[in-house]
Structures are given as C-alpha cells and as structure tokens.
C-alpha positions as CSV (number, residue, x, y, z in Angstrom):
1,X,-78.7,-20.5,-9.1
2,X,-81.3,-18.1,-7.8
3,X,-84.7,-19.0,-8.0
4,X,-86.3,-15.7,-7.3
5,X,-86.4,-12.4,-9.9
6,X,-86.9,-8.5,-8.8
7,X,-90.2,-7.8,-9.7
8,X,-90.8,-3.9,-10.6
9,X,-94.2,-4.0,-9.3
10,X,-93.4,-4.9,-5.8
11,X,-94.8,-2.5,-3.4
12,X,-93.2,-0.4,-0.7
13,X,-94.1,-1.0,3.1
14,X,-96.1,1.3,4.6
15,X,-94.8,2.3,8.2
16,X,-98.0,4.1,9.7
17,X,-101.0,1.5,8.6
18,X,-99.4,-1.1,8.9
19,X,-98.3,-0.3,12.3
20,X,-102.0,0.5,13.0
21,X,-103.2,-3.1,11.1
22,X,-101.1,-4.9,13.7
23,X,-102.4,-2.8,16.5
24,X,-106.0,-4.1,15.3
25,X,-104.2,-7.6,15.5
26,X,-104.1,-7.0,19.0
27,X,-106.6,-5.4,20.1
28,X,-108.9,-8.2,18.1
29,X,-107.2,-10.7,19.7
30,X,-107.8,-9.9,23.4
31,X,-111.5,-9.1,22.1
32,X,-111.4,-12.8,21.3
33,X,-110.1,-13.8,24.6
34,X,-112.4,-11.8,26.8
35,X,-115.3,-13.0,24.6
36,X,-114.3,-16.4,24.7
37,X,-113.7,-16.3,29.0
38,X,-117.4,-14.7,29.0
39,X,-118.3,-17.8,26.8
40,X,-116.3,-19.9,29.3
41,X,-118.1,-19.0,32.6
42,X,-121.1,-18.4,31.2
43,X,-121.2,-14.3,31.6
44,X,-122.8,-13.9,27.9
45,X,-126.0,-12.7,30.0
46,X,-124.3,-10.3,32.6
47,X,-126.3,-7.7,30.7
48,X,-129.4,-8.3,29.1
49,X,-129.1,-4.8,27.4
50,X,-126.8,-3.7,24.7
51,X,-125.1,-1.4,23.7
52,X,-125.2,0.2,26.9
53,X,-124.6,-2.1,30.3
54,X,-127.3,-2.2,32.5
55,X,-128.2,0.9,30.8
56,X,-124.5,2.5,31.3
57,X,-121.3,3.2,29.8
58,X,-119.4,1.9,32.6
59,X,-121.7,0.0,35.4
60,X,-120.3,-0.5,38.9
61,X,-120.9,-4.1,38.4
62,X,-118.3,-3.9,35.6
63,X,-115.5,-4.1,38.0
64,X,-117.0,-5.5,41.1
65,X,-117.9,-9.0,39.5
66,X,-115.9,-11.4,37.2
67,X,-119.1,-12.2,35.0
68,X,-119.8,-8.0,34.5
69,X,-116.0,-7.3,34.0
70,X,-115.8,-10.0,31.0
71,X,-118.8,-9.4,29.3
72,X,-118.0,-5.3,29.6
73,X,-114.7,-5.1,28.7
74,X,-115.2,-7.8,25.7
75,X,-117.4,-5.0,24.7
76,X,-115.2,-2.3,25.2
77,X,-112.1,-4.3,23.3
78,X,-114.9,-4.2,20.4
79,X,-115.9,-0.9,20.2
80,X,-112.0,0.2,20.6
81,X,-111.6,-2.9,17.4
82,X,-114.1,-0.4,15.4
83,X,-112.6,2.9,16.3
84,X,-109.1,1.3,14.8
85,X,-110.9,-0.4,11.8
86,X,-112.1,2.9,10.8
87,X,-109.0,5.0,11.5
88,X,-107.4,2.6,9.4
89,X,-109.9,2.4,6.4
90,X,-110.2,6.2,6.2
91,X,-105.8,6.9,6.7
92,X,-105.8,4.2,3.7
93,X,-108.2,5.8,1.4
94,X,-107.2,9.4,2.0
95,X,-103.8,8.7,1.3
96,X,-103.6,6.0,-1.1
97,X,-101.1,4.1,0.8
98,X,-100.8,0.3,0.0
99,X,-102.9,0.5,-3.1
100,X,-106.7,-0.1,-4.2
101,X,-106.6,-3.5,-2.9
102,X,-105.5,-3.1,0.5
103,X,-108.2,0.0,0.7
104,X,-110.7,-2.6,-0.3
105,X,-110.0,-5.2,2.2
106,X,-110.0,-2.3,4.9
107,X,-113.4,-1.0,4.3
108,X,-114.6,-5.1,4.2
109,X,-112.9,-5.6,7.4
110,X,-114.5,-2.8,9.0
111,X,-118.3,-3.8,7.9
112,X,-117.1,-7.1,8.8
113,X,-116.5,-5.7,12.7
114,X,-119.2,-3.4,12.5
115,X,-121.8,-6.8,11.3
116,X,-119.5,-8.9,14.5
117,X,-120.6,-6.0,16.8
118,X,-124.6,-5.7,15.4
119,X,-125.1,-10.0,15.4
120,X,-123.4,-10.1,19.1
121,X,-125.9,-7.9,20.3
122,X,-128.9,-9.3,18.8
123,X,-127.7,-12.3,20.3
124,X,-127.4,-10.9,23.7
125,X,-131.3,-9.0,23.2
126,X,-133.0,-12.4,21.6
127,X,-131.2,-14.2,25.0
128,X,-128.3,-15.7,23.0
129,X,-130.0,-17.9,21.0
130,X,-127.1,-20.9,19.0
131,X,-127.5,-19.4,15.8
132,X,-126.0,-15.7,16.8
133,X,-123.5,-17.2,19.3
134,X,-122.5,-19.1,16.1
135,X,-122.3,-16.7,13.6
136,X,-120.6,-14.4,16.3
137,X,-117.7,-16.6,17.1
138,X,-116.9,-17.5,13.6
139,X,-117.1,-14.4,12.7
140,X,-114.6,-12.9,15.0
141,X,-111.7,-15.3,13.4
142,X,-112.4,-14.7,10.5
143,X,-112.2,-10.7,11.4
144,X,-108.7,-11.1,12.6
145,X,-107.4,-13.2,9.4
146,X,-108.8,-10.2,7.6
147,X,-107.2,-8.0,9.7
148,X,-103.8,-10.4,9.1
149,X,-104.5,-10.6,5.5
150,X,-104.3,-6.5,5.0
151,X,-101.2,-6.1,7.5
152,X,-99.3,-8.8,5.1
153,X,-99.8,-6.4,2.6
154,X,-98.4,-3.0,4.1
155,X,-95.7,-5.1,5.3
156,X,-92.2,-5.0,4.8
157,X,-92.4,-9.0,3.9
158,X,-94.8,-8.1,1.1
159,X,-92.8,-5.4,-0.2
160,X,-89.3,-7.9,-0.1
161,X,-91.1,-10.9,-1.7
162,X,-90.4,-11.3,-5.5
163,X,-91.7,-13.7,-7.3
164,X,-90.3,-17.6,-7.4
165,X,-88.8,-18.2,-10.7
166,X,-87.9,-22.5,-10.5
167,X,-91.8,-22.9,-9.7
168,X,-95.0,-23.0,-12.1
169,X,-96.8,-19.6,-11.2
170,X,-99.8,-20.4,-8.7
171,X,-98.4,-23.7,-7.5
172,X,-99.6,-24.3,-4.0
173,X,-102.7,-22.0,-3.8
174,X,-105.2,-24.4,-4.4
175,X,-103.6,-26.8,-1.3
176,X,-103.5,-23.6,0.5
177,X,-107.2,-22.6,-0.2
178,X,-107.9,-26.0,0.7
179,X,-106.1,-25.6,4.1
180,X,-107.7,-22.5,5.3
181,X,-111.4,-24.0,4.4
182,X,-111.5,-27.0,6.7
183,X,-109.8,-24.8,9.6
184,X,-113.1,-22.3,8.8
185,X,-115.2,-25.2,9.0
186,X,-113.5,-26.6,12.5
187,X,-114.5,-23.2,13.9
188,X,-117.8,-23.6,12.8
189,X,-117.9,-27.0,14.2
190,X,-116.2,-25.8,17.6
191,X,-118.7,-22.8,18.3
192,X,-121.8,-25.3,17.6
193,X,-120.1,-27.6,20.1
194,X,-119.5,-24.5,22.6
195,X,-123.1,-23.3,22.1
196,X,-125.3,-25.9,21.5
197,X,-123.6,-28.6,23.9
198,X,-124.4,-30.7,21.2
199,X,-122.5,-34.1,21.4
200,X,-122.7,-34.5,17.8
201,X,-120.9,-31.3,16.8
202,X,-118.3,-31.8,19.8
203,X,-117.1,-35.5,18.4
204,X,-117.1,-34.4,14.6
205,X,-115.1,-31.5,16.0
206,X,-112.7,-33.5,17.8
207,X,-112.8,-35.6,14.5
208,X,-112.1,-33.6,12.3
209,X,-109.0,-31.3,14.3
210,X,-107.1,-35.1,12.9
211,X,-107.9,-33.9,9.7
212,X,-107.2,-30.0,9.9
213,X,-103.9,-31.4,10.9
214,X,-103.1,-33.4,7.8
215,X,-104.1,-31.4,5.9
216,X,-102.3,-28.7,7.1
217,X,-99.3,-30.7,7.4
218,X,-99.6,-31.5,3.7
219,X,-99.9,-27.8,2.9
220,X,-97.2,-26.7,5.2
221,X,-94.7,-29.7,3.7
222,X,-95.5,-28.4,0.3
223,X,-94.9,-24.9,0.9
224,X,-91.2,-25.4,2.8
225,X,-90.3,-28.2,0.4
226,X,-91.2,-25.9,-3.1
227,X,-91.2,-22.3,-1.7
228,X,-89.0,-22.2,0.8
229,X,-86.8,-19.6,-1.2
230,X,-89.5,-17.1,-0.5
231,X,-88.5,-15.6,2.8
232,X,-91.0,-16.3,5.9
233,X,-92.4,-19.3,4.6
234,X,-90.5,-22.4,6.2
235,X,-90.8,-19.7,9.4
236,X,-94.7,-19.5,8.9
237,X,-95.0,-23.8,8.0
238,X,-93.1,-24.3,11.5
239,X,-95.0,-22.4,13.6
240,X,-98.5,-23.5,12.2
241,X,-97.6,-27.1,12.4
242,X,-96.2,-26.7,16.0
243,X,-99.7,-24.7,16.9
244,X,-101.8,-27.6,15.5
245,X,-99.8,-30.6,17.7
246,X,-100.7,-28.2,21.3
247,X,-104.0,-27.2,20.0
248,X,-104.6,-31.1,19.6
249,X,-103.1,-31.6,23.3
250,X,-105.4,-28.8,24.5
251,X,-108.3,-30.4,22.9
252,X,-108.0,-33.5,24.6
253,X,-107.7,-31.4,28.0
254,X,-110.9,-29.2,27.4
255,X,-112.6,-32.5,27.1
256,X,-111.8,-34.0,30.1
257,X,-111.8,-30.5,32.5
258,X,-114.5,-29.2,30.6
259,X,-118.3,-28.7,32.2
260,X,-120.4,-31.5,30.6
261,X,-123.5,-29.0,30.9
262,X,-122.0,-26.6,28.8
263,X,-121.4,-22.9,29.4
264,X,-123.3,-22.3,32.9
265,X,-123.7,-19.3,35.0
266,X,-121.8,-21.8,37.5
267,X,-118.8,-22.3,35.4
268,X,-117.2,-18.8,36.7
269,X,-116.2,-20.0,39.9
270,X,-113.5,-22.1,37.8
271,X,-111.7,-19.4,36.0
272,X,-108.9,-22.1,35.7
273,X,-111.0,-24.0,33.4
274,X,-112.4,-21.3,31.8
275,X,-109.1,-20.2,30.8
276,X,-107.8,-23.3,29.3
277,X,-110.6,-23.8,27.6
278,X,-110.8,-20.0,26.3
279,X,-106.8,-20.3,25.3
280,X,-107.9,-23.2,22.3
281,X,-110.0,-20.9,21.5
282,X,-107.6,-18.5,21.2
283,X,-104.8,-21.0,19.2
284,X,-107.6,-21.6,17.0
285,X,-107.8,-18.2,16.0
286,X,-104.1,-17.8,15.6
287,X,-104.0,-20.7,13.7
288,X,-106.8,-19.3,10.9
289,X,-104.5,-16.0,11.1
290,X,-101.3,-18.1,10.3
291,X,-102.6,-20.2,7.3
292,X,-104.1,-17.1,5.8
293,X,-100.8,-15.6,5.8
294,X,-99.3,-18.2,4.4
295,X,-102.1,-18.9,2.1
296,X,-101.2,-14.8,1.0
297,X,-97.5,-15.5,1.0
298,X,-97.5,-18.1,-1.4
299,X,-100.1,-16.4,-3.4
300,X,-97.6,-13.3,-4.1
301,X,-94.9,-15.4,-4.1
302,X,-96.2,-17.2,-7.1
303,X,-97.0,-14.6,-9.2
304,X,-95.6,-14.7,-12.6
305,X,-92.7,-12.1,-12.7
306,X,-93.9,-8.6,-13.8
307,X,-97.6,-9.2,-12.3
308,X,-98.9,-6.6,-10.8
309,X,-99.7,-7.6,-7.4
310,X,-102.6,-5.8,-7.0
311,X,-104.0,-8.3,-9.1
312,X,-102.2,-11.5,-7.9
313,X,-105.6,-12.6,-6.4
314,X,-107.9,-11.9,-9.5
C-alpha cells in the first residue's frame, strides 16, 4: 500500500537559483564563523569605523593582525552575502522561477541581510553596546534558515515530495513550529550569555539546551515514526538529533575552556578556544537551518492532495 499520491501541483526544481540559494548557504555560513571568531577573541572593536575599515576598503592591518583579519573579512563575507541575496531576489522576480512565494521569501531575506548588515554597524559605531550584539547574532541564524527555507523550495526535494495520503493533512506542524521556537529562543539566550557575561542568561541557556533537546527529539520521533514515507525526512530527524547530543558535549566544553570575563581583547592569543567556542556557535546555527527544513518538509508533505503549494503555508 502506498501512502503517498502524485500531486499535479508539485513544482519543478529550478537548477540556476537554487544553485545560487545554496551558494548564499555558504557564504552565510562562513560570515557566521568569522563573526563568531571576532566575537571569540574579542576583535568586534578592530575598527571603530564602519563601513569602511580604518577608513579603507582593504587596511594593511586587515592581513597583518588576527583581530583586523576577522573583523574585515566577516565584513567582506557580508557584503559578498548581500551581493548574492540580491542577485538572487532580482533572477527570481525577472524570471518567475519557483513561484510568487519563493520571490517573496527572497526579497525578505535580502532586507533581512541588508537590516543584519545596518544593526552590526550601529553596534560597532555606538561601541557594541548588548542590545545590537544581540539582535545581530540572532539575526544572522535566522538569515541562514531563511536562506535554507527558499533553497528547499527550488529544490529537487520539493519538487519530488507529494503529499502523504495514510496521515491527517497538517499533522506534525504544530510540534514542528514548536521545535524551531525554543531553538530561536536558545540563540537568543546564548548571544545574551556571549555579550552580556551575564551568569543568569549563561545557566538558563545551558538549561534550557536539555529542553531544545527533548523537544526536538519528540519532533524528530514523530516525524520518522508518521512521515517517514516522505523522502529526506528520517535523513533530516537523524542528523538534527545527532547535532543536538555534540552541541550538548560542546557546551559543556565552552564552559569549562571558556574566558570567565567574557569576550576580551586578550582572548585572541587563544584562537584554540576561540574556535571551539565559535564552532557551537556554528552547530547552533546549522541546527536552526535543519529544523526549519524539516519544519518545511513536513509542511509540504502534509498538504492535502491537490493543494497548491504555494499556499501550503497560508
């Protein structure tokens, strides 16, 4: 017995943007890692200016000294981030490719860079006060699962995926919704604990990564053990689950390695630390990318048959 039904309105792949959206994936995500090592060692400051560098496009300083090369090139990674955000909202909407949706989702994910870019410089102008260095690191992951979100949707995946037939239609999105919200809100938590070295926001951090995990073990469980017909998603549960247990383990060692003053001009003479600390960081991020995919997956894989899925999310 087959418990999925071609659906008419699934939509093709789209080779060129989608190869693009995953480029953006990339590029996003060493953006992430240089601005997390500049976090790390305490570079944020390595140029009081911005947008320029010491009042230059490319400083001396930018490749003679480890706190002006991180700071620099994280901006560089974003500004090349913006270029490919807007290449890809503007191929989208003069072509039509991947429908009005996905066009949508490029424009907010380009604002969305374009605000990322604008707050992080405030921040580095008004000396980095918690509130932009905050708003700036959430922001960032939540760029990328954007960025995820719209690549789903060109992809071939998207295009294969018909609707589950032996399930109710939207069964799962609420766990799923849940899922994604308290792995927002444990970013939150972990850039207040990066930036304010408040003790407060580092323990209800490390707190609450016990619950993320649940929870996301419940979500993950549900999706392999009721939609596991739909291709990718037992694939996708796996991998988030087995990201959460070493994000965990890498937790427990940024506590003990990490600086209890906090991010300190100092800290750069320990790029080992900074690293390790900078790579949860990075999982983190991965892991918001991951369960918004899935969240997506099991959103168009739960469509009634005959939806259209441009409006699967209405």
């Amino acid at each position: 017995m087959t418990s999925t039904a071609a659906s008419p309105a699934a939509a093709a792949p789209v080779r060129g943007p989608f190869r693009l959206a995953v480029a953006m994936l990339v590029v996003t995500t060493i953006t992430i890692l240089k601005g997390a090592m500049t976090t790390s060692t305490g570079s944020g400051l390595a140029y009081p200016d911005w947008p320029l560098s010491d009042g230059q496009v490319m400083p001396a300083s930018s490749y003679t000294t480890i706190p002006g090369f991180l700071e620099h090139f994280h901006r560089l990674f974003a500004s090349a981030a913006g270029l490919i955000a807007l290449a890809l909202a503007i191929w989208l909407q003069a072509t039509g490719a991947g429908g009005r949706r996905v066009r949508i989702c490029a424009w907010v994910g380009g604002s969305m860079v374009l605000l990322q870019g604008v707050v992080g410089g405030t921040g580095v102008l008004a000396n980095l006060p918690a509130v932009t260095s905050v708003t700036h690191g959430t922001l960032a992951q939540l760029t990328l699962a954007m960025f995820a979100w719209i690549a789903y949707q060109l992809s071939d995946r998207y295009a294969a995926t018909w609707p589950l037939t032996d399930v109710a239609p939207g069964a799962g999105r609420k766990l799923m919704l849940v899922a994604l919200a308290v792995l927002v809100a444990q970013t939150v938590l972990g850039a207040l604990a990066r930036h304010t070295n408040n003790a407060h926001a580092l323990w209800t951090h490390v707190g609450n990564s016990f619950v993320v995990f649940l929870i996301g073990a419940i979500a993950t469980a549900f999706a392999v053990g009721r939609l596991k017909a739909a291709p990718g998603v037992a694939g996708l549960s796996r991998t988030i689950v087995t990201l959460q247990i070493v994000q965990i383990a890498l937790g427990f060692v940024v506590l003990v390695i990490r600086n209890p003053d906090g991010k300190r001009p100092e800290n750069v003479e320990d790029l080992g630390t900074a690293a390790v600390i900078s790579v949860h960081v990075v999982i983190g991020a991965l892991l918001t990318v991951l369960v918004a995919t899935l969240a997506a997956h099991v959103f168009h894989a739960t469509r009634r048959p005959g939806d259209d899925p441009a409006r699967e999310f209405g």
